[in-house]
VOROMI-69404 format. One line per 4 residues: number of its first residue (from 1); for each residue x, y, z of N, C-alpha, C. Coordinates in nm, 3 decimals, decimal comma, m for minus. Layout:
N
NUM> X Y Z X Y Z X Y Z  ...
END
This chain:
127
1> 2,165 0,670 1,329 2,085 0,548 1,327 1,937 0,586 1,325  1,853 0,509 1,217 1,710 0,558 1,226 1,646 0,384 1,264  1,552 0,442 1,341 1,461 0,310 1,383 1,343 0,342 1,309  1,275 0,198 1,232 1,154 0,194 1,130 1,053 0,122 1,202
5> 0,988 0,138 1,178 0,849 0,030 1,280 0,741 0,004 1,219  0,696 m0,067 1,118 0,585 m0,092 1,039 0,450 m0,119 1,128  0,319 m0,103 1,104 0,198 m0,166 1,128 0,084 m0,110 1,051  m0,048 m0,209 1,074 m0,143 m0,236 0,963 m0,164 m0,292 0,912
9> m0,056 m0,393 0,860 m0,106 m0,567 0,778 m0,234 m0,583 0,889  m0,229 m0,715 0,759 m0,356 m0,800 0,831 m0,374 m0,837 0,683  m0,520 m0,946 0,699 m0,628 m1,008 0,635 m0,701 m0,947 0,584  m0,702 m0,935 0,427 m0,821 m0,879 0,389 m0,872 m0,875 0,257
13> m0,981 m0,938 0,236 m1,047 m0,960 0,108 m0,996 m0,907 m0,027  m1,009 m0,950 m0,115 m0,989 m0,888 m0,231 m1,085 m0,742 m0,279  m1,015 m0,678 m0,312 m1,143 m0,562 m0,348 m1,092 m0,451 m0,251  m1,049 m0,522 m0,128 m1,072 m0,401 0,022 m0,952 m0,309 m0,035
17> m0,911 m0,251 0,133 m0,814 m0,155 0,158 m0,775 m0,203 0,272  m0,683 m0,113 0,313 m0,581 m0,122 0,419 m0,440 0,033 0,409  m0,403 0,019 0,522 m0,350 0,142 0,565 m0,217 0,113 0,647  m0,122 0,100 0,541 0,016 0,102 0,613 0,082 0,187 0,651
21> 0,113 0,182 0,850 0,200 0,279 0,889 0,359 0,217 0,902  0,446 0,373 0,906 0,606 0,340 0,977 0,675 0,456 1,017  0,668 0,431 1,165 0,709 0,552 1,258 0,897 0,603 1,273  0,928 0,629 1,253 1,024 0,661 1,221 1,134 0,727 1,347
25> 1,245 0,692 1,430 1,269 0,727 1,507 1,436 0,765 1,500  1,512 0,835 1,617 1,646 0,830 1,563 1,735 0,934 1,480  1,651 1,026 1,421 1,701 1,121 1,341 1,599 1,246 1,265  1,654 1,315 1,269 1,508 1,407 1,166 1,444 1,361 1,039
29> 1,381 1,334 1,101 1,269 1,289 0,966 1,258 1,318 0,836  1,215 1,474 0,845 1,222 1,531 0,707 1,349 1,519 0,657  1,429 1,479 0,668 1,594 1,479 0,623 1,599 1,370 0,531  1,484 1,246 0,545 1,484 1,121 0,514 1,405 1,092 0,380
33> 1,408 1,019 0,287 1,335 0,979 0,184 1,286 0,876 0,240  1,219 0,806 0,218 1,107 0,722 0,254 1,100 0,611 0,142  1,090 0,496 0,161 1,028 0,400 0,059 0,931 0,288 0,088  0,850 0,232 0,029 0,792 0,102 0,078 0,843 0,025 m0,022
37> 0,854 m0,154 0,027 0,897 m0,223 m0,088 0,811 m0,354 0,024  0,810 m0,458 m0,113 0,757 m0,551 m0,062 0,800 m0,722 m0,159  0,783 m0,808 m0,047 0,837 m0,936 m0,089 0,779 m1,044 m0,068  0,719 m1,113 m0,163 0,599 m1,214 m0,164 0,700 m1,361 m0,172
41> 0,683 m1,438 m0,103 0,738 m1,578 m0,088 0,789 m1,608 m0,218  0,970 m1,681 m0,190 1,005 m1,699 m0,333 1,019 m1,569 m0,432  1,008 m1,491 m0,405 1,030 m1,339 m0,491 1,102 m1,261 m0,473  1,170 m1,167 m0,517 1,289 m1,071 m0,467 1,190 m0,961 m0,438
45> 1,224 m0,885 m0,333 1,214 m0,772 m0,295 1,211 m0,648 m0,381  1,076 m0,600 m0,390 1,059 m0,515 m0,500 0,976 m0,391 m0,467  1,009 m0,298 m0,551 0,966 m0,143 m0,512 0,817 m0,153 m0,520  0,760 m0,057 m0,376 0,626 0,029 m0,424 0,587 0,160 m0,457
49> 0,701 0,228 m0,371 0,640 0,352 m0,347 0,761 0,440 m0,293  0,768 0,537 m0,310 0,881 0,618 m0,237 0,873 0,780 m0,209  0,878 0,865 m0,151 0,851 1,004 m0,103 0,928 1,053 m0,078  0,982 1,204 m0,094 1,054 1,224 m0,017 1,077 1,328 0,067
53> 1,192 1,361 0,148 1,161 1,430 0,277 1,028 1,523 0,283  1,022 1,635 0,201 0,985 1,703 0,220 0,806 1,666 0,173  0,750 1,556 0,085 0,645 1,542 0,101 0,572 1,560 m0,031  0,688 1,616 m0,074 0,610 1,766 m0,271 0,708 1,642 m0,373
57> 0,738 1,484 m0,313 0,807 1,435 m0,434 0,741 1,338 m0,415  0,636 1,244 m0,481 0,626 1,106 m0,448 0,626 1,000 m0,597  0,614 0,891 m0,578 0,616 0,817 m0,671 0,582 0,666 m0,628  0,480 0,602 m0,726 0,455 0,468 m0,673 0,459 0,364 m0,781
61> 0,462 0,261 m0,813 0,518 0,191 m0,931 0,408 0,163 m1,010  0,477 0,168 m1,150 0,361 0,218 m1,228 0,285 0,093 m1,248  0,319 m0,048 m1,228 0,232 m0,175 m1,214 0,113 m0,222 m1,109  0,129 m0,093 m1,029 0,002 m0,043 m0,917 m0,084 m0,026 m0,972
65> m0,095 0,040 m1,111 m0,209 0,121 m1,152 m0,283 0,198 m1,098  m0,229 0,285 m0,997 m0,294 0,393 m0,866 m0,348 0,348 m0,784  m0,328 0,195 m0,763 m0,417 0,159 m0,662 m0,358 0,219 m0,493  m0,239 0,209 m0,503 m0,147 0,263 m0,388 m0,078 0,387 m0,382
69> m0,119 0,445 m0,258 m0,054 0,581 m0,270 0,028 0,638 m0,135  0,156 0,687 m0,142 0,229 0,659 m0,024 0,222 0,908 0,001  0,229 0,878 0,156 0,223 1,014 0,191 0,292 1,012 0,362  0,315 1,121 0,398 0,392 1,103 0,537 0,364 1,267 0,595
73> 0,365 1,232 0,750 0,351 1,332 0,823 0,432 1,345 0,868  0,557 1,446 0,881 0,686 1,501 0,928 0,691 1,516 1,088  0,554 1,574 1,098 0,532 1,595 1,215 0,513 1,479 1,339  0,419 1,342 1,245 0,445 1,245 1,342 0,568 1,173 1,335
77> 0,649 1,202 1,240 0,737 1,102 1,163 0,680 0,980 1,149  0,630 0,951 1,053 0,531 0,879 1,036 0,538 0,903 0,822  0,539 0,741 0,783 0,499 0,744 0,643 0,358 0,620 0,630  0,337 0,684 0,554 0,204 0,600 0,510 0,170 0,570 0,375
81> 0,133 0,427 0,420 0,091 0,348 0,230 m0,029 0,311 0,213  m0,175 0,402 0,168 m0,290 0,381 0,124 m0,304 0,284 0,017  m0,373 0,145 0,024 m0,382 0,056 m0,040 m0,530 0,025 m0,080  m0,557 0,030 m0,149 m0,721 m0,023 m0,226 m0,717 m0,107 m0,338
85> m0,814 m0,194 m0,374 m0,825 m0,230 m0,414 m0,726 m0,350 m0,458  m0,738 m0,393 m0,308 m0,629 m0,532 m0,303 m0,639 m0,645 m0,385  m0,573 m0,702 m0,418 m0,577 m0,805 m0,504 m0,441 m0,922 m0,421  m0,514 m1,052 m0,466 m0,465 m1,169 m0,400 m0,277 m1,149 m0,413
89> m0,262 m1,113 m0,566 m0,148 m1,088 m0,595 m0,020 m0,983 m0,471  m0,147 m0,914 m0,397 m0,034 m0,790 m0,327 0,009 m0,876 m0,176  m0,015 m0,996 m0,190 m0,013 m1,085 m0,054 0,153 m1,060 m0,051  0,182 m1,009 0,036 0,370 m1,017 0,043 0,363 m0,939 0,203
93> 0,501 m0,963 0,244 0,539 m0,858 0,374 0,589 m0,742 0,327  0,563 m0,586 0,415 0,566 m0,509 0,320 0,678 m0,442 0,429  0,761 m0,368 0,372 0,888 m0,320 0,420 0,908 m0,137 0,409  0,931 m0,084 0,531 0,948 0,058 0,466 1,076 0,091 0,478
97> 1,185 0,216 0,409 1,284 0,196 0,422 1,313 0,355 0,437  1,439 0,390 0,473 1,472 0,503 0,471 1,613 0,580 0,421  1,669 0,674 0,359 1,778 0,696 0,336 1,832 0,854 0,340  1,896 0,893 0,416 1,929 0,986 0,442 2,095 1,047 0,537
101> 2,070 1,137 0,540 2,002 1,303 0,496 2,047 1,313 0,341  1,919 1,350 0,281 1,920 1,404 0,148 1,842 1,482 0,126  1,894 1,545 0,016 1,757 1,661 m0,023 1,592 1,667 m0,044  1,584 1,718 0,022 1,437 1,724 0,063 1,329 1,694 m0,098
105> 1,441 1,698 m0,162 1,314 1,632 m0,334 1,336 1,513 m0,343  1,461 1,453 m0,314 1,521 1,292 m0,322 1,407 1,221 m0,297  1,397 1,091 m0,419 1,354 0,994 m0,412 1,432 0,886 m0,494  1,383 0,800 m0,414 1,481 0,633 m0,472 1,416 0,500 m0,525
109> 1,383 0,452 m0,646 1,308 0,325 m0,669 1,423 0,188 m0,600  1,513 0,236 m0,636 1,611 0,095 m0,610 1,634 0,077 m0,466  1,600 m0,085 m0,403 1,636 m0,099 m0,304 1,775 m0,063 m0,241  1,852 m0,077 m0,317 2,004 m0,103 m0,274 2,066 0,036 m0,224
113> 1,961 0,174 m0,266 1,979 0,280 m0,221 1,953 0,338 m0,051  1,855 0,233 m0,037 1,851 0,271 0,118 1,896 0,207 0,241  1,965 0,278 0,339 2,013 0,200 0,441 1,971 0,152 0,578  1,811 0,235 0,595 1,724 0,154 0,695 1,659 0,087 0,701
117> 1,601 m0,014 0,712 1,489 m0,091 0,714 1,432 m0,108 0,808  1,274 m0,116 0,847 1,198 m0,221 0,925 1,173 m0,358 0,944  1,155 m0,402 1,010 1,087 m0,539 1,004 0,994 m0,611 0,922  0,879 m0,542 0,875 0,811 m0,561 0,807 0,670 m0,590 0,859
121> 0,607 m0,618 0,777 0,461 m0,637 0,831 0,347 m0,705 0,687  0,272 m0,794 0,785 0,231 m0,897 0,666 0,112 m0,845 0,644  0,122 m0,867 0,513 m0,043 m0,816 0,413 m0,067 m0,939 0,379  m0,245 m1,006 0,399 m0,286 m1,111 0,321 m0,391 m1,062 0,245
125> m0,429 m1,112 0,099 m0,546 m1,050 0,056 m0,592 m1,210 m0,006  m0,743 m1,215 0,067 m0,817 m1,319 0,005 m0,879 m1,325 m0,137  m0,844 m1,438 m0,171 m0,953 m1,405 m0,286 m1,126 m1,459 m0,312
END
């Protein structure tokens, strides 16, 4: 069993940034691929970002246009989603997920691949 714990939403202008954490508890970490996904009212649940165990695999969706970039510290167990250049559009609750033990290159776009989730945590971006 892995426990996920999101924080960092909040309020925040268009243009800004913000810094999503999710601490990770329950199992070895590095064992785990990592994902963020997120779901804006009325919308299905959709990929952002995904890493995996080991840190040397990442990937973030290519409709980001680099604005978001996901990275994790093994050591805190801890993943993280660098966000800039927010736009009203990224207003959704954002979800991190986990799936494991897999190989330390594994990464996953599709939700349906992972079997942990967090709670989530709300992003607003003003415009």
């Amino acid at each position: 069993q892995v426990q996920l714990v999101e924080s960092g939403g909040g309020l925040v202008q268009a243009g800004g940034s913000l810094r999503l954490s999710c601490v990770a508890s329950g199992r070895t970490f590095s064992n785990y691929a990592m994902g963020w996904f997120r779901q804006a009212p009325g919308k299905e649940r959709e990929f952002v970002a995904t890493i995996s165990g080991s840190g040397g695999n990442a990937y973030s969706a290519d409709s980001l246009k680099g604005r978001f970039t996901v990275s994790r510290d093994n050591a805190k167990n801890t993943v993280y989603l660098q966000m800039n250049g927010l736009e009203p559009e990224d207003t959704a609750v954002y979800y991190c997920a986990a799936r494991g033990p897999r190989p330390n290159w594994y990464i996953s776009l599709s939700r349906n691949d992972y079997t942990y989730w967090g709670q989530g945590t709300q992003v607003t971006v003003s415009s």
